[in-house]
C-alpha positions in Angstrom: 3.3 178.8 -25.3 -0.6 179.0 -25.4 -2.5 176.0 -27.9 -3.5 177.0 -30.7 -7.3 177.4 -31.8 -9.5 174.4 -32.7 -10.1 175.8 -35.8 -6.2 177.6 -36.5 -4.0 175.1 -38.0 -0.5 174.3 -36.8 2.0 176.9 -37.4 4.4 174.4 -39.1 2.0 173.3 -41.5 1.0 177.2 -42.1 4.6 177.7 -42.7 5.1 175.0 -44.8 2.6 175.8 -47.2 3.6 179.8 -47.3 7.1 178.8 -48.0 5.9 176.7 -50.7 3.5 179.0 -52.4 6.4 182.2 -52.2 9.1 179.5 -54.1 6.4 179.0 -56.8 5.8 183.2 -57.0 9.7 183.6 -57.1 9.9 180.7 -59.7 7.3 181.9 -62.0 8.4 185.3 -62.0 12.1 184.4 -62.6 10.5 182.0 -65.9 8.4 185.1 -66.7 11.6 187.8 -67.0 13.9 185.2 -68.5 11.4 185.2 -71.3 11.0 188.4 -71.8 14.2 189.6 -71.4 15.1 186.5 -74.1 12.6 188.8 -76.5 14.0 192.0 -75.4 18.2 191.8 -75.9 19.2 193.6 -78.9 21.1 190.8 -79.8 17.8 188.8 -80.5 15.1 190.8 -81.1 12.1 188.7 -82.0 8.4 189.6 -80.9 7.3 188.5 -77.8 5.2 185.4 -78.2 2.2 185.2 -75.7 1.8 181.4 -75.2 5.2 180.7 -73.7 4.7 183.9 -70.9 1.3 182.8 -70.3 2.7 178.9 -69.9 5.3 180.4 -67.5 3.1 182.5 -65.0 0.9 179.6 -64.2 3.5 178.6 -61.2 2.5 182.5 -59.8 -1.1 181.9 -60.4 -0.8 178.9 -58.5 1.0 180.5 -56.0 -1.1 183.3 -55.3 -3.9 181.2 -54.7 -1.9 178.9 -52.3 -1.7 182.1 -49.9 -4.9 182.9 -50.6 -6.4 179.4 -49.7 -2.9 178.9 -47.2 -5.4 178.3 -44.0 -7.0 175.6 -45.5 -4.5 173.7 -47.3 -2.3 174.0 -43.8 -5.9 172.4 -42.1 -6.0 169.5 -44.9 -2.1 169.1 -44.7 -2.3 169.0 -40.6 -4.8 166.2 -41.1 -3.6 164.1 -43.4 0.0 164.0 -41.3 -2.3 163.9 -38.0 -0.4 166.8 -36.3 
């Protein structure tokens, strides 16, 4: 198995920090249909309120940006935990 670049970080960290931001994306969305499917039974129709949905799709906000930023945050991870 060939090193890894200097700059690359380790694929466990990289790993780590994917699986972490795709729980928060999963989370977030599962908040974000709960609520609207809270506002859209028939049984209890009530308008859909905008604060609570926007409260529950920070976690895929976060998310997203964790895989966008994921080489990085692997980087800082690898060298806090000196791996």
């Amino acid at each position: 198995m060939s090193e890894p670049a200097p700059n690359e970080p380790p694929p466990g960290a990289m790993l780590l920090v994917q699986f972490a931001a795709g729980c928060l994306i999963v989370v977030g969305l599962l908040e974000v249909g709960l609520q609207l499917a809270r506002h859209l039974l028939p049984q209890h129709r009530t308008p859909v309120e905008i604060f609570p949905l926007v409260l529950d799709s920070i976690p895929i906000a976060v998310g997203l940006v964790m895989l966008i930023k994921a080489k990085a945050i692997a980087n800082w991870i690898a060298e806090k935990l000196d791996l």
